[in-house]
Residue, then its C-alpha position, 0 to 999 in steps of 0.5 A: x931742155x925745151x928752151x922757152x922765153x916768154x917775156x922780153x921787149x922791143x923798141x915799141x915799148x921801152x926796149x931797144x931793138x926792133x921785134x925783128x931783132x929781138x926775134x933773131x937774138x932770141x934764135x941765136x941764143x937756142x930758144x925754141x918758144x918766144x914771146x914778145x910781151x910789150x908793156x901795154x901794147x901788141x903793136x909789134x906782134x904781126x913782125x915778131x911772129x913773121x921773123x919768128x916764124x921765119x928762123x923757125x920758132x914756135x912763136x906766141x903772141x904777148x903782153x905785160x899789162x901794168x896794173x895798180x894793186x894795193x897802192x904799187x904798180x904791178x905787171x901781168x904778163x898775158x901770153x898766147x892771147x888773139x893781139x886782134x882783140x878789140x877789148x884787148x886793144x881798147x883796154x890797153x889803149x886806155x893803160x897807155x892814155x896816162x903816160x904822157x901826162x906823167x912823163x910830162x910832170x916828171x921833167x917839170x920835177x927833173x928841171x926843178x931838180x937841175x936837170x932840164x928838157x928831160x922830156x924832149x931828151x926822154x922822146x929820142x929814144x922812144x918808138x912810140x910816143x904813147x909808150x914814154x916810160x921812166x926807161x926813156x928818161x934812164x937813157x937820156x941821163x945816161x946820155x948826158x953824163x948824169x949817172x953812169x946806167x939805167x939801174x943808177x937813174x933809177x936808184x938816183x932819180x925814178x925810184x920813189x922818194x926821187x926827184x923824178x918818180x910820179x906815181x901813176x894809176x894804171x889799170x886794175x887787176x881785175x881788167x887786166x885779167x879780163x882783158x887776157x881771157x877775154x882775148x883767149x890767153x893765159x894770165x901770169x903774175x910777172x917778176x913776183x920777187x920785184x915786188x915789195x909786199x908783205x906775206x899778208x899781201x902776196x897772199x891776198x894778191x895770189x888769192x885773188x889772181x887766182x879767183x879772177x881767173x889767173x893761172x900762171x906765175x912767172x918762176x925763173x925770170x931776169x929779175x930773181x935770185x936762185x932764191x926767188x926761183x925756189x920761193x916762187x916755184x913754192x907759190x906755183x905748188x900751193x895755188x896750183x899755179x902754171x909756170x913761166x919762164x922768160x928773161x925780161x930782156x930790154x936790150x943787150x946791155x940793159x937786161x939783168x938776163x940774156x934771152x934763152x939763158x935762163x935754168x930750167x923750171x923745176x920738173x915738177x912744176x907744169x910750165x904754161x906752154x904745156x896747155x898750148x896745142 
């Protein structure tokens, strides 16, 4: 099986390991195509692809791009794209302008809650301030003996509805696809199985990716059950759609997926890599 991890993090975004590390990791466990793909940032790409290139893997530069859609917050993955691009740069740079101001009212509501310095306790583990995420704040209430993992933090105070959760309004999928194609890259929906939509929305968010200019959906990823594989991979079929794979890997004892573990794709699927030369 031609091995391919298309979505993973490093400590730049909210991962724990450099891309370096990552890119070893990801050597070890067999895979022969890698992608980094940051959330809102491509600050890490030049190492990724050195150490890659390094250990001999074929390497594409990625992103995952957080957008609003229909009230929730929804991620597009961009893969094979020019990380050079100054639309791309300026556009994710604006993406990434809101988190500070959220992380900040989310320790004002963890201390209301019981919980104080939740925010100077979130930044020792973030690698680049402009990237705090809910991730963070995880690991810091972990560190303190509030809750016993990530995912726990998360059903217990990050979610919505929790003490924690500030909604945020981040970039549209219309730019978030523009920014992808404009850079020369492939556009993919994310995790679609994380999502809580109705059919009635899916559709109306499939059809309209795919009016954009979207042409991928991520099939076999961290977060979908065996199920989810074959629902998705049933989406790729209706709307034409390429597939992707990748583990969504955060760290090694924080991911739902080990890099390179994943099953195939179906055979009569067309993964996105097959349009790359």
């Amino acid at each position: 099986m031609f091995n391919a991890d298309l979505h993973c993090h490093s400590k730049i975004s909210d991962g724990t390991l450099a891309p370096a590390e990552v890119a070893q990791l990801a050597f070890e466990a067999g895979v022969d195509l890698w992608a980094l793909t940051d959330h809102d940032e491509v600050g890490g790409q030049q190492e990724a692809r050195v150490a890659a290139e390094a250990l001999g893997m074929r390497y594409v530069p990625g992103v995952e791009i957080s957008i609003t859609w229909a009230g929730r917050t929804v991620h597009i993955v961009g893969l094979n794209i020019d990380p050079a691009n100054p639309a791309l740069i300026g556009g994710l740079a604006d993406t990434r302008g809101g988190r500070a101001v959220r992380a900040k009212k989310m320790s004002e509501q963890l201390a209301a809650a019981g919980i104080p310095g939740a925010y100077q306790g979130a930044l020792k583990f973030v690698g680049n301030p402009d990237l705090i995420s809910r991730t963070h704040f995880a690991r810091y209430l972990v560190e303190i003996g509030k809750c016993a993992s990530v995912s726990d933090v998360f059903t217990r105070y990050l979610a919505e509805g929790k003490p924690g959760f500030v909604p945020h309004r981040w970039a549209t999928l219309e730019d978030a696809v523009k920014w992808i194609c404009g850079a020369g890259g492939t556009a993919v929906i994310a995790h679609p199985g994380r999502y809580k939509f109705s059919l009635l929305e899916f559709g109306v968010l499939f059809d309209t990716f795919h009016d954009l200019g979207g042409e991928a959906i991520e099939v076999v990823t961290g977060s979908h059950t065996p199920d989810q594989y074959r629902e998705y991979a049933d989406v790729a079929r209706r709307y034409g759609f390429l597939a992707s794979r990748g583990s969504d890997f955060h760290g090694p004892t924080e991911s739902r997926a080990m890099l390179g573990k994943l099953p195939p794709l179906p055979d009569d699927l067309t993964p996105v890599w097959s349009r790359w030369h």
